[in-house]
ChimeraX commands (.cxc) that place a marker at each C-alpha (Angstrom):
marker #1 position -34.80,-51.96,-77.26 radius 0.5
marker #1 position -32.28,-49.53,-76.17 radius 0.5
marker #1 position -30.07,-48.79,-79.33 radius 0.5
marker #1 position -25.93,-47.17,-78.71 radius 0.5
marker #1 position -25.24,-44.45,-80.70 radius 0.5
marker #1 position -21.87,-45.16,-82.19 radius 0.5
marker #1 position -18.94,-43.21,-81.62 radius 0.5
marker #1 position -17.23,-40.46,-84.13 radius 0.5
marker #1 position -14.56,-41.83,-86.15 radius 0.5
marker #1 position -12.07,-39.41,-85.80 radius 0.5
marker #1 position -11.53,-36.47,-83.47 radius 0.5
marker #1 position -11.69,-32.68,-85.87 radius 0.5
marker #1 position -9.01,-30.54,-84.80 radius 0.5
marker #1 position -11.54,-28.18,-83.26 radius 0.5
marker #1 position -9.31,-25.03,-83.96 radius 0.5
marker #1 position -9.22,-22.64,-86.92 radius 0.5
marker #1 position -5.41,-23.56,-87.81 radius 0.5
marker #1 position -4.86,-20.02,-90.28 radius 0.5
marker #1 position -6.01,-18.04,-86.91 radius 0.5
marker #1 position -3.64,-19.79,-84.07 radius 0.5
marker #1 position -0.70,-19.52,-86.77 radius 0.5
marker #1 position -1.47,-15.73,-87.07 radius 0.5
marker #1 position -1.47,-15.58,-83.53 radius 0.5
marker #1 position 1.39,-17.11,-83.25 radius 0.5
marker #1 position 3.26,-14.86,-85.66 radius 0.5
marker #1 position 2.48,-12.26,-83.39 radius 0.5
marker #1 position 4.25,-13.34,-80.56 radius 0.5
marker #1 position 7.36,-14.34,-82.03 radius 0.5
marker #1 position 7.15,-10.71,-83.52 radius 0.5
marker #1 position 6.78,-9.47,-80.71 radius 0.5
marker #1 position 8.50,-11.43,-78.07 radius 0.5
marker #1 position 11.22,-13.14,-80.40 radius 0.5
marker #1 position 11.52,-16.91,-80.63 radius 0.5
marker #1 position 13.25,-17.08,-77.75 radius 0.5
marker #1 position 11.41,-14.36,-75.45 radius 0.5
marker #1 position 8.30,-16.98,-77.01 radius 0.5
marker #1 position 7.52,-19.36,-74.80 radius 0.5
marker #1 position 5.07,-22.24,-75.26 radius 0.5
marker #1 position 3.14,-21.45,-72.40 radius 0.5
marker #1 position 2.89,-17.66,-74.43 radius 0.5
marker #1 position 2.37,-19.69,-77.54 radius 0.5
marker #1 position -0.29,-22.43,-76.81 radius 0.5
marker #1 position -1.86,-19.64,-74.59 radius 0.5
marker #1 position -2.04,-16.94,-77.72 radius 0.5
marker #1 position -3.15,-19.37,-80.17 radius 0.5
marker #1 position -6.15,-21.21,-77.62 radius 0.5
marker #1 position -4.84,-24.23,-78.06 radius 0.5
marker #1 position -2.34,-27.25,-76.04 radius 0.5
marker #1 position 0.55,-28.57,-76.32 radius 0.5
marker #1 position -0.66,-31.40,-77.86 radius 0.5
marker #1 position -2.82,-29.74,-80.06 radius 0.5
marker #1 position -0.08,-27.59,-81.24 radius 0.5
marker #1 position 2.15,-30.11,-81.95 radius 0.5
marker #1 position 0.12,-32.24,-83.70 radius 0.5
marker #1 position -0.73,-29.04,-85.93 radius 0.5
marker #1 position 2.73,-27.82,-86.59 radius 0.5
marker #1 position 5.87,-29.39,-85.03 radius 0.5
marker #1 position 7.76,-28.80,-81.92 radius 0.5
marker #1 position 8.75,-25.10,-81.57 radius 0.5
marker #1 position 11.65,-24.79,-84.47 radius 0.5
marker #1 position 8.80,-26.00,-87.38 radius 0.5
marker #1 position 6.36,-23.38,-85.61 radius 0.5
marker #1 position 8.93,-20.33,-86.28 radius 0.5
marker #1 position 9.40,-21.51,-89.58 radius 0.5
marker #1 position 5.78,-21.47,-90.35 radius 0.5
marker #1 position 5.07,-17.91,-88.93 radius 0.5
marker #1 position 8.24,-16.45,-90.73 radius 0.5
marker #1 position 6.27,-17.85,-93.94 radius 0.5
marker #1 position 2.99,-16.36,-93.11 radius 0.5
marker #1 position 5.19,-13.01,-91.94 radius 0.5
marker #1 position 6.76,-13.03,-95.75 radius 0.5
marker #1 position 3.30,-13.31,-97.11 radius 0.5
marker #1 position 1.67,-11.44,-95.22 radius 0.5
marker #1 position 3.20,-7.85,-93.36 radius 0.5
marker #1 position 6.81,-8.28,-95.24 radius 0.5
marker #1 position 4.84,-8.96,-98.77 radius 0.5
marker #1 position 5.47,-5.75,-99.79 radius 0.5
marker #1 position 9.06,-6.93,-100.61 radius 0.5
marker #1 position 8.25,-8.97,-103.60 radius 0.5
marker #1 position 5.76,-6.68,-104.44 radius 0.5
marker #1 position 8.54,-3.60,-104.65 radius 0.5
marker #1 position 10.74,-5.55,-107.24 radius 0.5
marker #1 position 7.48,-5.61,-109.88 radius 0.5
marker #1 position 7.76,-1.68,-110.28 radius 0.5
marker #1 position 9.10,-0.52,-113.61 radius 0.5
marker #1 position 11.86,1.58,-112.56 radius 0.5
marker #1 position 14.44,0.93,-109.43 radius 0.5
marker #1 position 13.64,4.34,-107.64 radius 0.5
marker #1 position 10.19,2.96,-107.53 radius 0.5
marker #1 position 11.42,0.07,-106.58 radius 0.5
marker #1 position 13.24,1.80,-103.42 radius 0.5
marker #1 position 10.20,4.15,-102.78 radius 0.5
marker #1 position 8.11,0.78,-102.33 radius 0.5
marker #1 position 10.51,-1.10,-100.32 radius 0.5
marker #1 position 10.95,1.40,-97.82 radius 0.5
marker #1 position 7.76,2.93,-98.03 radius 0.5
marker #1 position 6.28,-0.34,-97.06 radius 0.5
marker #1 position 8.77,-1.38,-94.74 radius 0.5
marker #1 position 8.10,2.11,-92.75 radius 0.5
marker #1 position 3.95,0.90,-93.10 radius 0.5
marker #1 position 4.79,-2.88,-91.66 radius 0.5
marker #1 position 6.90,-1.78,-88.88 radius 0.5
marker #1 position 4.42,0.97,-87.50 radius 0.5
marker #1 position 1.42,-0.76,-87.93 radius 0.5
marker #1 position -1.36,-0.11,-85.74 radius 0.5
marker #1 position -2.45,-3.27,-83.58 radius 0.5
marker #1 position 0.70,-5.13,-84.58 radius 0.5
marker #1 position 4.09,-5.39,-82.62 radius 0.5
marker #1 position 6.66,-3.12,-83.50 radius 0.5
marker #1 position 9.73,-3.37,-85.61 radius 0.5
marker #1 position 10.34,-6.56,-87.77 radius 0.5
marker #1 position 10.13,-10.25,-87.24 radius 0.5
marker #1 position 12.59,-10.71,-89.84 radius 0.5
marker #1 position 15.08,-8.87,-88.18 radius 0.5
marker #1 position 14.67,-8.55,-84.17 radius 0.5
marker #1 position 13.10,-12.08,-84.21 radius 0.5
marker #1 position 16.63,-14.14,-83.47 radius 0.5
marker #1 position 18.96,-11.06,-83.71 radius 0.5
marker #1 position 20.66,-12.43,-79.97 radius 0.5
marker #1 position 19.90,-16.01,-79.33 radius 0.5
marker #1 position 21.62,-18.68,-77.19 radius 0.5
marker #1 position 22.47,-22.91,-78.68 radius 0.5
marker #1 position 18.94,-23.43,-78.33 radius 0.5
marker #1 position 18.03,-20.75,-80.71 radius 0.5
marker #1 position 20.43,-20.93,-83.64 radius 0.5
marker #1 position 18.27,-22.85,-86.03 radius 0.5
marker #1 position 15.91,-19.52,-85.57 radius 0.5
marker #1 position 18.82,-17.62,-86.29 radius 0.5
marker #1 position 19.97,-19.15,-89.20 radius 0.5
marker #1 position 16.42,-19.20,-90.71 radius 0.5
marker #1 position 16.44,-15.64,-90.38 radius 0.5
marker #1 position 19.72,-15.32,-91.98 radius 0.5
marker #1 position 18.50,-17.16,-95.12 radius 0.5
marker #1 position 15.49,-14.75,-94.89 radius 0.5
marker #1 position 17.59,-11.71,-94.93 radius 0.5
marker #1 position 19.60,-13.19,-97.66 radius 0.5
marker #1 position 16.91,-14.32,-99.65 radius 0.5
marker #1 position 15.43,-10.27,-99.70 radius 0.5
marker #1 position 19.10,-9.18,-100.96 radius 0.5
marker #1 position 19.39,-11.81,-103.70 radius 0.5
marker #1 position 15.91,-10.58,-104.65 radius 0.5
marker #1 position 16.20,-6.93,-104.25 radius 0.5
marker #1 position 20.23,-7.81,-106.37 radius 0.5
marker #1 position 18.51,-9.91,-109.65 radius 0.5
marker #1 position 16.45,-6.87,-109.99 radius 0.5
marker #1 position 18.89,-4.02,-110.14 radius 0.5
marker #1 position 21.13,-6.64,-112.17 radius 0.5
marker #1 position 17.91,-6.26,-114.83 radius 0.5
marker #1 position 18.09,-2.59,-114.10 radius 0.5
marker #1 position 21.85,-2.03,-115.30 radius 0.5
marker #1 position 21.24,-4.01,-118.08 radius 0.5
marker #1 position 18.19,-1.58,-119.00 radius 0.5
marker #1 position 19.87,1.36,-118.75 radius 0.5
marker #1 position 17.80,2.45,-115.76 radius 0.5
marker #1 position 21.06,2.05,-113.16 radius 0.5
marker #1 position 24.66,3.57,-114.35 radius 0.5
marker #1 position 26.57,0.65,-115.92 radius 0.5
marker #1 position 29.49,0.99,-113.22 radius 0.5
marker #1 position 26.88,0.20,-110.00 radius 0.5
marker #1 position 27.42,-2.90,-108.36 radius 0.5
marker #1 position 23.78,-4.47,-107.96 radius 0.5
marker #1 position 25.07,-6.95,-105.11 radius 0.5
marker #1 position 25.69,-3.44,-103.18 radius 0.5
marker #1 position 23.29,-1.51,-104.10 radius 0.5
marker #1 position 20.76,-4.02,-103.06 radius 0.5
marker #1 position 22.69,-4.71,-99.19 radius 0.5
marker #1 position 22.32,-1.04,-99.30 radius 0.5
marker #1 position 18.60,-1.01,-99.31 radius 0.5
marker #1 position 17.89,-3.92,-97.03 radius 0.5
marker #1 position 20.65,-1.99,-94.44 radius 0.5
marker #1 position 17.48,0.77,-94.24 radius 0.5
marker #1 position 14.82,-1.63,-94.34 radius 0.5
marker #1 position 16.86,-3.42,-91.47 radius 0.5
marker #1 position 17.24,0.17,-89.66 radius 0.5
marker #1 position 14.06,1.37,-89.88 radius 0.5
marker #1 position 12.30,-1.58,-88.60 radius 0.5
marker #1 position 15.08,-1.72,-85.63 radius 0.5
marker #1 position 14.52,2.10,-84.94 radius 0.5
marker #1 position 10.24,1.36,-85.04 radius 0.5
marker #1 position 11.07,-1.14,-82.61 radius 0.5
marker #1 position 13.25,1.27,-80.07 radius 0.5
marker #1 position 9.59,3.41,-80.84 radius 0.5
marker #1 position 10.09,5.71,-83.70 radius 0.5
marker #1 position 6.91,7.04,-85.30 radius 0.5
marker #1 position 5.73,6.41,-88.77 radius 0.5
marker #1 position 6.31,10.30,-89.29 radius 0.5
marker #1 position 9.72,9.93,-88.42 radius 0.5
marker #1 position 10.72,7.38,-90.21 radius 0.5
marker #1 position 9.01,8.24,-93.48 radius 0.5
marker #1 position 11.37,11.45,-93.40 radius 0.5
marker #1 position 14.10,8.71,-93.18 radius 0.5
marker #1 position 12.87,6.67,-95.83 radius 0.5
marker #1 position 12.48,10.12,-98.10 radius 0.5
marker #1 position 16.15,11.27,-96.95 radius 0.5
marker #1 position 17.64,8.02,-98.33 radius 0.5
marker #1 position 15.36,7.96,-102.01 radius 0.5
marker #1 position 16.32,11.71,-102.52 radius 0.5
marker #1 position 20.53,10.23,-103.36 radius 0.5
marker #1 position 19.03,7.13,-105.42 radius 0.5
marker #1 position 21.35,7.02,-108.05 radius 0.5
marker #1 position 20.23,7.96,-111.72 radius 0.5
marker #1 position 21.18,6.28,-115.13 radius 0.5
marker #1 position 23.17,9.50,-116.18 radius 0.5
marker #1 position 25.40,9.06,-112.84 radius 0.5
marker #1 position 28.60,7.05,-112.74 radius 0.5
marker #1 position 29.18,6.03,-109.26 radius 0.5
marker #1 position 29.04,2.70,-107.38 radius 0.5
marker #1 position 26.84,3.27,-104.38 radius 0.5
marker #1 position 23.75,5.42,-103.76 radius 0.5
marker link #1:1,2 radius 0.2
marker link #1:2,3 radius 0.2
marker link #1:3,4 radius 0.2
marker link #1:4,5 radius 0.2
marker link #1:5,6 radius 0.2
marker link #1:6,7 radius 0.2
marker link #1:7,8 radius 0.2
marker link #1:8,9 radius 0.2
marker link #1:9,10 radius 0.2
marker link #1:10,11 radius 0.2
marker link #1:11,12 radius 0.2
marker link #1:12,13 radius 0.2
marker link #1:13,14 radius 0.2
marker link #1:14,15 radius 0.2
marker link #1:15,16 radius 0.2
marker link #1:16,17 radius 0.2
marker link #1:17,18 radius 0.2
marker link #1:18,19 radius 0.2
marker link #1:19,20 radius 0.2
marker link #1:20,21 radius 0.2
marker link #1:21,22 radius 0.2
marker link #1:22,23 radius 0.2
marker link #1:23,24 radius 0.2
marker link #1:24,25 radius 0.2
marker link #1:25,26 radius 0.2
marker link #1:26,27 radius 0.2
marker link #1:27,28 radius 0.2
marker link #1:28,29 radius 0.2
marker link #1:29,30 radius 0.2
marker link #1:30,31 radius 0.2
marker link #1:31,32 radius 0.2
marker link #1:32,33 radius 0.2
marker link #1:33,34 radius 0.2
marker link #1:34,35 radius 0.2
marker link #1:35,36 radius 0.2
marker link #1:36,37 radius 0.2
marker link #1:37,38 radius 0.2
marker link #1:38,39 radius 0.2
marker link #1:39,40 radius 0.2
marker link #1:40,41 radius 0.2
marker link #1:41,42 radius 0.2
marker link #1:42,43 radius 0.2
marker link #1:43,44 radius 0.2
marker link #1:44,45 radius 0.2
marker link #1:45,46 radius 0.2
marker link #1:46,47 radius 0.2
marker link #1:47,48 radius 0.2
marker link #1:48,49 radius 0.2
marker link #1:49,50 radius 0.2
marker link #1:50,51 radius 0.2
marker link #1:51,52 radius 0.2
marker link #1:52,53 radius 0.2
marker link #1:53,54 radius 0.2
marker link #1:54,55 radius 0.2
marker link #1:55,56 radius 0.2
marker link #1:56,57 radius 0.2
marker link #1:57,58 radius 0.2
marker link #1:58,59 radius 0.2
marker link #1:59,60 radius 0.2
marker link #1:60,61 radius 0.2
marker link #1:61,62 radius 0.2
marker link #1:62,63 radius 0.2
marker link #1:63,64 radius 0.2
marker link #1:64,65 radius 0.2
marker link #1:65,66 radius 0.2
marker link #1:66,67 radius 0.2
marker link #1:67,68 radius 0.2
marker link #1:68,69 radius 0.2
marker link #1:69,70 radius 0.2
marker link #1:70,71 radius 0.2
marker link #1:71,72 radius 0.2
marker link #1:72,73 radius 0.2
marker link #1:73,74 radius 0.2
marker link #1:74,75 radius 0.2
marker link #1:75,76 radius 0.2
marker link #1:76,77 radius 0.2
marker link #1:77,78 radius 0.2
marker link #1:78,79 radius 0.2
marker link #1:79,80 radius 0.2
marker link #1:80,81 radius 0.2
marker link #1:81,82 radius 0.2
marker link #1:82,83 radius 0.2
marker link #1:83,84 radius 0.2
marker link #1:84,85 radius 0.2
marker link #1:85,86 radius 0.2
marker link #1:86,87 radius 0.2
marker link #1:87,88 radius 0.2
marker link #1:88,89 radius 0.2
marker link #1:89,90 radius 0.2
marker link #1:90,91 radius 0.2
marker link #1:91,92 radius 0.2
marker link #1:92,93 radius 0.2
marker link #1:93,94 radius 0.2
marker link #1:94,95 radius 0.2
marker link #1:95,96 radius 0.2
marker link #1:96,97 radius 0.2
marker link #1:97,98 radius 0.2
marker link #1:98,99 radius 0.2
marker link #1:99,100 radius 0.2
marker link #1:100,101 radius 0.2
marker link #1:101,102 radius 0.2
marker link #1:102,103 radius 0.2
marker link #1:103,104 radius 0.2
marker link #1:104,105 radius 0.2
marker link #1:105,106 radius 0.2
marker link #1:106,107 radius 0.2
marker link #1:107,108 radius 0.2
marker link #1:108,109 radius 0.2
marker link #1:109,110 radius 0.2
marker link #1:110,111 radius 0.2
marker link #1:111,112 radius 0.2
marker link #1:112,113 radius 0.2
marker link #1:113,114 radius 0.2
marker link #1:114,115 radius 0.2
marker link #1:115,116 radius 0.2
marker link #1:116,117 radius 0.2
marker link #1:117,118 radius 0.2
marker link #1:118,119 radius 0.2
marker link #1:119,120 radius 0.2
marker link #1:120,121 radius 0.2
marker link #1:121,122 radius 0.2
marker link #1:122,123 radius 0.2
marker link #1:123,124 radius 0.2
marker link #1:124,125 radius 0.2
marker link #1:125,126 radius 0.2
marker link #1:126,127 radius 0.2
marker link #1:127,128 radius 0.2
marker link #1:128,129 radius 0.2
marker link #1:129,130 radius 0.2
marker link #1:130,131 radius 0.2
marker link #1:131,132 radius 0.2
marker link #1:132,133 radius 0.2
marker link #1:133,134 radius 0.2
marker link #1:134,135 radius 0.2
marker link #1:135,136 radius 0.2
marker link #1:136,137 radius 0.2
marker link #1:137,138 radius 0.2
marker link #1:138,139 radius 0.2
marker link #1:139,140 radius 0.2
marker link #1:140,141 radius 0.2
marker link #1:141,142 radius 0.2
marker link #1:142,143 radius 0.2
marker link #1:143,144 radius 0.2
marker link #1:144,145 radius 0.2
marker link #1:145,146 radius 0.2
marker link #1:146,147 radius 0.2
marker link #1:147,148 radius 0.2
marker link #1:148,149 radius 0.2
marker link #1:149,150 radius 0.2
marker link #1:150,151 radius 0.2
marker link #1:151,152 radius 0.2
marker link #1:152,153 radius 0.2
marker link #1:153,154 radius 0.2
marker link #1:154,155 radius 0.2
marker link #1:155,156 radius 0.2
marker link #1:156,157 radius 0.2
marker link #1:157,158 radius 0.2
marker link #1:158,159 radius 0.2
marker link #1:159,160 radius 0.2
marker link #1:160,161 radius 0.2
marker link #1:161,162 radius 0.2
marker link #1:162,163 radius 0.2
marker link #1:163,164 radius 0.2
marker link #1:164,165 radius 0.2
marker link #1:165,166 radius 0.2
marker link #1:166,167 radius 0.2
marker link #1:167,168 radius 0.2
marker link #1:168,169 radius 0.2
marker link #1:169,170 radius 0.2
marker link #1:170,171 radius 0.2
marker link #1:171,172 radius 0.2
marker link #1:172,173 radius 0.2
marker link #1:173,174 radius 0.2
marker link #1:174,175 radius 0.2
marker link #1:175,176 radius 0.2
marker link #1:176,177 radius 0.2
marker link #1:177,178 radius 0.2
marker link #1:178,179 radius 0.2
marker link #1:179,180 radius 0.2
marker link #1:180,181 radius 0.2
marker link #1:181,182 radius 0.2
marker link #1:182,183 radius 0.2
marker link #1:183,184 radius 0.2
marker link #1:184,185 radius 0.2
marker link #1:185,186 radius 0.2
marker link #1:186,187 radius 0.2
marker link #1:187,188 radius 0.2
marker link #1:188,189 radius 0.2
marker link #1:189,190 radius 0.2
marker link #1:190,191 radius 0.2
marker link #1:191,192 radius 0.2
marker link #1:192,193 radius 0.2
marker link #1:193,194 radius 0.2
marker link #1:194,195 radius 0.2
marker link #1:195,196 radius 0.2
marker link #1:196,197 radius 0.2
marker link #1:197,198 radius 0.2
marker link #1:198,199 radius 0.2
marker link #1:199,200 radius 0.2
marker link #1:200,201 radius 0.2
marker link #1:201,202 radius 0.2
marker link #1:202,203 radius 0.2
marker link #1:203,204 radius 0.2
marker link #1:204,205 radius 0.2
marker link #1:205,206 radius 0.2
marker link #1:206,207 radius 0.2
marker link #1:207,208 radius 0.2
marker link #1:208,209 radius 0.2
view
């Protein structure tokens, strides 16, 4: 007697999800979230339309989830900076690492954070604004720590941490548009050692770097 083999219950995804997301990343980095289209998307990650919405939303949830992996991935040397003891190593590490992520070899250049939505029409503004909140998020973080600093005696007593901090991120946000416009890592490590050599000291009373 001729016996049916039963169906699978369930279809698996078939797809390593960490790796299209990754790939994904990568071409909003590169290409923007508008420039990204789903054709490049679903193309770059292996996968269809279907399959990618199933996996992670329309187009809007996808950014959101590739800014995430971006912050914990390239960009995770941001929370990592605020962890050093003193706020000049604090500034050496932010811009030290933001010179590393936007040069880095086999990855677009420049910053997702910052090119990714920079000129966007309707369609793009929740993009936008995500990156906004992402920007501001970095100067809130980059602000509570030289608010801890003052307070330590390691910044002058007069600096205003809110500025100080908008300060920073202004590099970080220049040297990742100038890797983009194709500045080397050479170049922009001279930048990043111009801008450390006026970090301001305890003993000085001023209000900006």
């Amino acid at each position: 007697m001729e016996t049916r083999q039963k169906a699978p219950i369930g279809r698996p995804r078939g797809f390593d999800t960490e790796e299209a997301l990754e790939r994904a990343m990568r071409v909003f980095w590169e290409q923007g979230y508008e420039g990204a289209s789903l054709t490049d998307l679903t193309n770059a990650m292996g996968i269809t339309r279907t399959s990618m919405y199933a996996a992670f939303g329309n187009k809007e949830d996808l950014f959101r989830k590739a800014l995430d992996r971006y912050t914990e991935g390239p960009a995770s040397y941001g929370v990592r900076a605020t962890r050093e003891p003193t706020t000049r190593e604090v500034a050496t590490a932010f811009l030290n690492g933001s010179v590393r992520a936007t040069t880095q070899p086999g990855c677009p250049a420049g910053c997702l954070g910052v090119q990714g939505a920079l000129a966007v029409g309707e369609p793009g503004r929740t993009a936008r604004d995500a990156l906004v909140i992402w920007r501001d998020e970095g100067i809130t973080l980059l602000r509570d720590r030289f608010r801890q600093a003052v307070d330590e005696g390691d910044l002058p007593p007069d600096l205003d941490p809110a500025l100080l901090a908008r300060y920073l991120m202004t590099l970080a946000n220049g040297i990742a548009v100038q890797a983009a416009g194709g500045a080397t890592r050479e170049d922009l490590q001279l930048v990043a050692d111009m801008a450390l050599r006026s970090w301001p000291s305890a003993g000085a009373q001023q209000t900006a770097p």
